[in-house]
C-alpha positions in Angstrom: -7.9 -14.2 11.3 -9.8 -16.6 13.6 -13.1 -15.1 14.8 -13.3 -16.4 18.2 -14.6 -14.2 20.9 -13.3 -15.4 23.9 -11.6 -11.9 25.1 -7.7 -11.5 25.3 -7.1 -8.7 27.7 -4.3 -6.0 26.7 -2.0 -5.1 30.2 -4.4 -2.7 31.6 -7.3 -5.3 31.3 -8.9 -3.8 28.0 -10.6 -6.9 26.4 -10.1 -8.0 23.0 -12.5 -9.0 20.9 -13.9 -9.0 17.0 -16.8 -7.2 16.3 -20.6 -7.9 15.9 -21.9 -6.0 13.0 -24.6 -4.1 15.1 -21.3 -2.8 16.8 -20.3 -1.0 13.1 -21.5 2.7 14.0 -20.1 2.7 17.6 -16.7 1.2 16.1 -16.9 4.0 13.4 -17.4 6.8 15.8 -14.2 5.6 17.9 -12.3 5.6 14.7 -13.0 8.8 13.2 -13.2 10.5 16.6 -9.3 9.4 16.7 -8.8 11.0 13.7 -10.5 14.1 14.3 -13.7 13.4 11.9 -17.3 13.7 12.7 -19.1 10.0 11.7 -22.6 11.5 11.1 -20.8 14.3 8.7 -19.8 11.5 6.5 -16.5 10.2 7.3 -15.8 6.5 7.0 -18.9 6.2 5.5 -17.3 3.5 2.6 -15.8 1.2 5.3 -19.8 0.1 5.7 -19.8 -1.2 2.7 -16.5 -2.8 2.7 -15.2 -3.3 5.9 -15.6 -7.5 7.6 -16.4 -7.2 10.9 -15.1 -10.8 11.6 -11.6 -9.2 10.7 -12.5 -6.6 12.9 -10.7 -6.2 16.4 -11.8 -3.7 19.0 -10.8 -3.0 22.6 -13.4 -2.5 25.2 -13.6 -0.5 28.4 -17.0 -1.9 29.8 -19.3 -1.9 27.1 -17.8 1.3 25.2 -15.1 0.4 22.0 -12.1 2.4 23.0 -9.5 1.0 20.4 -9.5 -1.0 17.0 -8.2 -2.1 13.8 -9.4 -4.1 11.2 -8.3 -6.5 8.1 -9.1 -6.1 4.7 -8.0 -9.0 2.2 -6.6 -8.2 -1.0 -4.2 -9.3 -3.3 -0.8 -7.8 -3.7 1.5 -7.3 -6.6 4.9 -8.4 -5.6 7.8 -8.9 -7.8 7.3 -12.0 -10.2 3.8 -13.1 -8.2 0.2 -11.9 -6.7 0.3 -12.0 -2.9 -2.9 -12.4 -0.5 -1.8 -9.7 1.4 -3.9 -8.7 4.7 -4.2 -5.0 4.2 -4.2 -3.3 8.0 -6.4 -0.1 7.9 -8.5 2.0 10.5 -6.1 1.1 13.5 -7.1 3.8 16.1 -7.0 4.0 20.0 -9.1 6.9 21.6 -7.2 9.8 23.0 -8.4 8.9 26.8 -6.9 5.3 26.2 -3.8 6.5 25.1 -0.4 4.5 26.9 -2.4 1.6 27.8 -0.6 -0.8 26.0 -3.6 -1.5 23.5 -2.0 -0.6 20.5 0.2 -3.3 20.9 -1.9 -5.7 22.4 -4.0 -5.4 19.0 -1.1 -5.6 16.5 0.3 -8.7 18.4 -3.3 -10.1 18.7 -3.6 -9.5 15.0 -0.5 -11.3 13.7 -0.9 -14.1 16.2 -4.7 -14.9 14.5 -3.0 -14.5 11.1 0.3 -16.7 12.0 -2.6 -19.2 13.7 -5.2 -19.3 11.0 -2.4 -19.9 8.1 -4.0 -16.7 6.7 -2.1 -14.0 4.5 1.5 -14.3 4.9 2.2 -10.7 4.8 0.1 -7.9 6.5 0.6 -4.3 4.8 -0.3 -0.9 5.5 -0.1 2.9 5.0 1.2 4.4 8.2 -0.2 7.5 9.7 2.3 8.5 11.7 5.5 7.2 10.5 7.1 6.5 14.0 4.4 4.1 14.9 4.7 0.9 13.1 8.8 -0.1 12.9 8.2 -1.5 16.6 6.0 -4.0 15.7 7.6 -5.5 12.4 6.8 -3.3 9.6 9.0 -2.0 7.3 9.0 0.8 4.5 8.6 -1.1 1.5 7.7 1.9 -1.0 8.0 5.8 -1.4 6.4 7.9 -3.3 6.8 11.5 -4.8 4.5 13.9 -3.3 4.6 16.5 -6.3 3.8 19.9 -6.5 4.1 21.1 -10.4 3.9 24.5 -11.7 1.4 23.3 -15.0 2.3 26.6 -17.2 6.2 25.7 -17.3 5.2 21.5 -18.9 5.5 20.8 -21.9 5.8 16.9 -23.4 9.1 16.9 -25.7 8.0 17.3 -28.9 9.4 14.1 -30.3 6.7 12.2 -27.7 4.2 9.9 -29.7 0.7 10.4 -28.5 -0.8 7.5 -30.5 -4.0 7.7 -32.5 -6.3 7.3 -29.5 -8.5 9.7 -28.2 -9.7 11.1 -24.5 -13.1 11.6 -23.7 -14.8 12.5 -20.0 -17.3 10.3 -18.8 -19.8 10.0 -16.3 -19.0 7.7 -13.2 -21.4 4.5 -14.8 -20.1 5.3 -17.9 -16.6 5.1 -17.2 -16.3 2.2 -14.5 -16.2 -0.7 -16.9 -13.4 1.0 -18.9 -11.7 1.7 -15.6 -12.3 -2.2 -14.3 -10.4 -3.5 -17.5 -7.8 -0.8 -17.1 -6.4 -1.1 -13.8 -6.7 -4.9 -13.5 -3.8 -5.0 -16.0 -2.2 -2.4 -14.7 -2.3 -3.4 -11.4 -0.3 -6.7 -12.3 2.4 -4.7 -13.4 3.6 -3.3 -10.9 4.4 -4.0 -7.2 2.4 -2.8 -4.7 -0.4 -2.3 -6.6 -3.4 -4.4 -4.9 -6.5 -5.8 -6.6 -10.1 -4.2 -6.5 -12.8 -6.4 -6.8 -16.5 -5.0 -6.9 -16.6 -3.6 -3.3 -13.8 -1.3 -3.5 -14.4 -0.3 -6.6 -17.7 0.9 -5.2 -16.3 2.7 -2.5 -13.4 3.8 -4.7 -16.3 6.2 -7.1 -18.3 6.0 -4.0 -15.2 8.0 -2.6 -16.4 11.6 -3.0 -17.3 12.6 0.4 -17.5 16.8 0.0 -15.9 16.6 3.4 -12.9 15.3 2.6 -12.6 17.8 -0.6 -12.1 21.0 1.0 -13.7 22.8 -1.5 -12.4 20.8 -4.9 -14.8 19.6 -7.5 -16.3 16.6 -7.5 -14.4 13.2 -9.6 -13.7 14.1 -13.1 -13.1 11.0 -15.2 -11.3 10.9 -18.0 -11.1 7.6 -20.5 -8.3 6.9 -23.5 -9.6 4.3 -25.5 -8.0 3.0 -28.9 -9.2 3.9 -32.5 -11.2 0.3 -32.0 -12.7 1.5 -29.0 -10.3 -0.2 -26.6 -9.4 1.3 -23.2 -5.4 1.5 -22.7 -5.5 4.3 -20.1 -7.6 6.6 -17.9 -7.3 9.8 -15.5 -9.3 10.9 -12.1 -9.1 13.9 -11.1 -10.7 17.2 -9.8 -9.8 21.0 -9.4 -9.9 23.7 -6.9 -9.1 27.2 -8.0 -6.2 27.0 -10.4 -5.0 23.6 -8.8 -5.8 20.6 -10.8 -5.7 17.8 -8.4 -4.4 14.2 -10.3 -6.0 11.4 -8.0 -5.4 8.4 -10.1 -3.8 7.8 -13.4 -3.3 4.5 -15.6 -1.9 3.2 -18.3 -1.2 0.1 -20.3 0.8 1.9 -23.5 3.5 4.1 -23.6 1.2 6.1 -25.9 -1.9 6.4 -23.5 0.5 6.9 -20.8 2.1 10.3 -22.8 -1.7 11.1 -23.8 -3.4 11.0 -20.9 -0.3 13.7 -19.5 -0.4 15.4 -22.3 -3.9 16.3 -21.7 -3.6 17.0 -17.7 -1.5 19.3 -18.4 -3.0 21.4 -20.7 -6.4 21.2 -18.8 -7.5 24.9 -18.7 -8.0 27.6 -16.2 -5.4 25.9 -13.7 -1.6 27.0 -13.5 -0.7 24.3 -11.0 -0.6 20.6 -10.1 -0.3 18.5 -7.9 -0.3 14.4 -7.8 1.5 11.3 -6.2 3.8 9.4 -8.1 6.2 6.5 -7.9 9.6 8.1 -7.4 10.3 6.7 -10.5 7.7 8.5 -12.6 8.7 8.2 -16.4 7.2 11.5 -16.7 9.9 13.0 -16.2 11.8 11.5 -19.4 8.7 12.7 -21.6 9.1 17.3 -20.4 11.4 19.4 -22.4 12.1 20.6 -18.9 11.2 18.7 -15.9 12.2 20.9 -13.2 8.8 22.8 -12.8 8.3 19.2 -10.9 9.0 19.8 -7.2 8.8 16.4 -5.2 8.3 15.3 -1.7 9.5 12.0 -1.3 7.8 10.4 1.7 7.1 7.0 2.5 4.2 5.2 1.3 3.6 1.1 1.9 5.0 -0.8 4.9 5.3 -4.6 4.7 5.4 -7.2 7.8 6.3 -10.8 6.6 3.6 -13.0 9.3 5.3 -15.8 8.3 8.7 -15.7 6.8 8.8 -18.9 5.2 5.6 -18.6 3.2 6.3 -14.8 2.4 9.8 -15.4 0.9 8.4 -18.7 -1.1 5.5 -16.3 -2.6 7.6 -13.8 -4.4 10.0 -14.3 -7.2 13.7 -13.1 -7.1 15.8 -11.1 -10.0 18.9 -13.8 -9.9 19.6 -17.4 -8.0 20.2 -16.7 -4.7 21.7 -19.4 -1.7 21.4 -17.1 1.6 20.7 -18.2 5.3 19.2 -15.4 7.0 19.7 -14.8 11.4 16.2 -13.0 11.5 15.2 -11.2 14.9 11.6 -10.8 15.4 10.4 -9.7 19.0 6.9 -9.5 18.4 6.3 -12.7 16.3 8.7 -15.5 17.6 8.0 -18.0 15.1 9.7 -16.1 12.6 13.3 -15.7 15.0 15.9 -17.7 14.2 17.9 -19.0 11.0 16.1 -19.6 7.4 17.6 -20.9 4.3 16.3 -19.2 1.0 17.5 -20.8 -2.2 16.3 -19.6 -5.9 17.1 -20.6 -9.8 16.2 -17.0 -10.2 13.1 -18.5 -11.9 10.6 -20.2 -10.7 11.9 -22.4 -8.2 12.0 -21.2 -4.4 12.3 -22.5 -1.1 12.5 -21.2 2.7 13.1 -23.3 5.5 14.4 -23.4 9.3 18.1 -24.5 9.6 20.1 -25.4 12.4 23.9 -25.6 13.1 24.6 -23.7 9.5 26.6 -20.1 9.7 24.3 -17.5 9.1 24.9 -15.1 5.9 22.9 -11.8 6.6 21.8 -11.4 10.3 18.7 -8.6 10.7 15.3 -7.9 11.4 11.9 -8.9 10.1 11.4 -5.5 9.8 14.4 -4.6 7.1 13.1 -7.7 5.3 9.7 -5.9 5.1 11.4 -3.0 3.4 13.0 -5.1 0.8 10.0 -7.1 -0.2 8.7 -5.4 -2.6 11.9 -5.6 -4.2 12.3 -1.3 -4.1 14.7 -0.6 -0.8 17.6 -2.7 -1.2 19.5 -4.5 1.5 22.8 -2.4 0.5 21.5 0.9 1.9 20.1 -1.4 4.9 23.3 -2.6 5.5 24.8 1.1 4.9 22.9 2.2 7.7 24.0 -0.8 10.3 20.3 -2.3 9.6 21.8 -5.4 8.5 24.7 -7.4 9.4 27.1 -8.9 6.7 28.5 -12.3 8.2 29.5 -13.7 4.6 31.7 -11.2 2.6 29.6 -10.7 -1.0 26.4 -11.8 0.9 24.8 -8.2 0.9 25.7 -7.4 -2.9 24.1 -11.1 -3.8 21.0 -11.1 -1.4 20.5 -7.1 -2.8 20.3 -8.2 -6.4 18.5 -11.0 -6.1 15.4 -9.1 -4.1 15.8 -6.4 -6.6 12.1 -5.5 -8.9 12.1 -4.5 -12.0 10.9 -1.0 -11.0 10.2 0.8 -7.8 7.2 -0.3 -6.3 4.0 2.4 -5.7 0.9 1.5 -3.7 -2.5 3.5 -4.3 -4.5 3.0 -1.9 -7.7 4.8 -3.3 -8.6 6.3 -0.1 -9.4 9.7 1.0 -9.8 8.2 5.1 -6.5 6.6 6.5 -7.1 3.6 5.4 -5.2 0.6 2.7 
């Protein structure tokens, strides 16, 4: 995003500009005030230590911050590839500056810096309100399964191998390094998983505002390391009453994974459970009866391609694919018209402007948002009139192709809205 601060005014002449970082505990208070949250009682208290104010965008009535949203860059697991991926978080407009047009002059401000700069070729985020975001681009990329288990009725099939390792709780210090190793392989294996580099990994323990726990425990932090000492798997969590709460869980093994499982749910003093899980959780597989797992399936990441081009080039696709896409994009009109993407299904890729050639699939940026992450497939797009078939076969070939090997899952390892 460029940082410059000449002022862009929204309609109702609401400047624009990015934040000095003296500006950190008035921005703060606007944001948490949106959402309800008292800053001096502790809420957003993480975002000083990881937010970038350069990447920061606030709207102004006079000298007072009325609106803002901010950037955070990470890296993002996509299928076949790592992604820089500018993760939006913390977008907010106070309730008195509601139907100002801010909102929107701040999400098209954004994508135009990030279009401009030649910055991350895909913006992502976890939508507070799901209505929001479709107008501006985005696109549900991932669900997840909001579950609700009763923890007396699971039992692992008895067949299930548990390995040789062994579980042990740690203290916070104790456990990070294990965790660091952990998730960084993990996180490469599946999409929409983002990277965590020292700072948010600091505010991810960091992350244990009492506020926010309503009365749970504190982290519990569970490590599954190898007869030789090596960690294949780990478990946060925390309890309140007879609810165990699972917050995060990893694993690199098939073995870990059933372990660490096996000893959530036998955890004592605590009949039920509750966790979020890809909605294509192998747990499942591994119960003698999985039904005592009742799931919510919401949505969960939404994906906006900045730059088409560079965001179809980054990813890899499941088989060769020769497609011209009609894309419509109001907000972002670089990205309208027709693109060519051509793939060996391999490693070679390639997205470019046409002219004069007959579109294949005509549609929105937004549907290709949905599909990026390889979990929504263009077929149920184009079952709901999302997407337009101009070449017979074209949706069956195009669906395939931007196919992942499993549903993607974001964790965003954050109690505050934010990515």
């Amino acid at each position: 995003m460029t940082t410059t601060e000449r002022p862009h005014a929204s309609p109702r002449r609401h400047p624009l500009r990015t934040i000095e970082a003296h500006e950190f505990d008035a921005w703060a208070t606007m944001v948490t005030t949106t959402y309800g949250q008292d800053w001096l009682d502790g809420a957003l208290r993480n975002a000083a230590h990881t937010f970038e104010p350069e990447r920061t965008l606030a709207a102004y009535d006079g000298p007072d911050i009325v609106g803002g949203v901010s950037v955070y860059g990470r890296t993002l697991t996509v299928p076949g590839a790592f992604v820089p991926v500018a993760g939006i978080t913390l977008v907010a407009v106070l309730p008195t500056h509601r139907r100002r047009g801010i909102l929107t002059s701040m999400m098209r401000r954004q994508l135009t810096d990030l279009h401009a700069s030649q910055g991350e070729p895909i913006a992502a985020l976890n939508a507070a309100e799901a209505t929001i975001y479709g107008r501006y681009g985005y696109g549900v990329a991932s669900h997840l399964a909001a579950v609700d288990a009763d923890k007396r009725a699971m039992r692992l099939r008895p067949d299930t191998d548990l390995g040789s390792g062994s579980i042990r709780l740690l203290a916070p210090d104790a456990a990070r390094p294990l965790f660091e190793k952990v998730y960084d392989q993990a996180r490469r294996q599946t999409a929409g998983w983002v990277d965590r580099t020292e700072k948010y990994w600091n505010a991810r323990l960091r992350d244990d505002v009492e506020l926010f726990r309503d009365g749970a425990t504190a982290l519990r932090f569970a490590v599954h390391t190898e007869p030789d000492g090596t960690p294949t798997g780990y478990a946060l969590y925390r309890s309140r009453g007879d609810t165990v709460r699972l917050v995060e869980l990893a694993a690199l093994t098939t073995t870990s994974y059933a372990a660490l499982w096996n000893f959530v749910i036998n955890l004592d003093a605590h009949s039920r459970l509750t966790y979020d899980a890809a909605v294509d959780e192998p747990l499942g597989h591994l119960l003698v009866d999985p039904r005592p797992t009742q799931a919510t399936v919401v949505d969960n990441l939404w994906v906006r391609l900045v730059d088409v081009d560079r965001a179809l080039t980054a990813r890899r696709y499941a088989t060769a694919l020769d497609v011209v896409l009609d894309v419509e994009d109001d907000v972002c009109p670089w990205n309208a018209g027709r693109h060519r993407l051509s793939t060996d299904g391999v490693e070679s890729v390639t997205c470019e402007r046409v002219r004069g050639v007959r579109p294949d699939l005509r549609l929105s940026v937004a549907e290709l948002g949905s599909v990026y992450l390889g979990g929504p497939t263009l077929a149920s797009l184009a079952a709901a009139g999302r997407v337009e078939e101009l070449s017979p076969g074209a949706v069956a070939a195009a669906s395939v192709a931007f196919r992942g090997r499993r549903e993607p899952f974001h964790v965003s390892g954050a109690a505050f809205p934010a990515f």
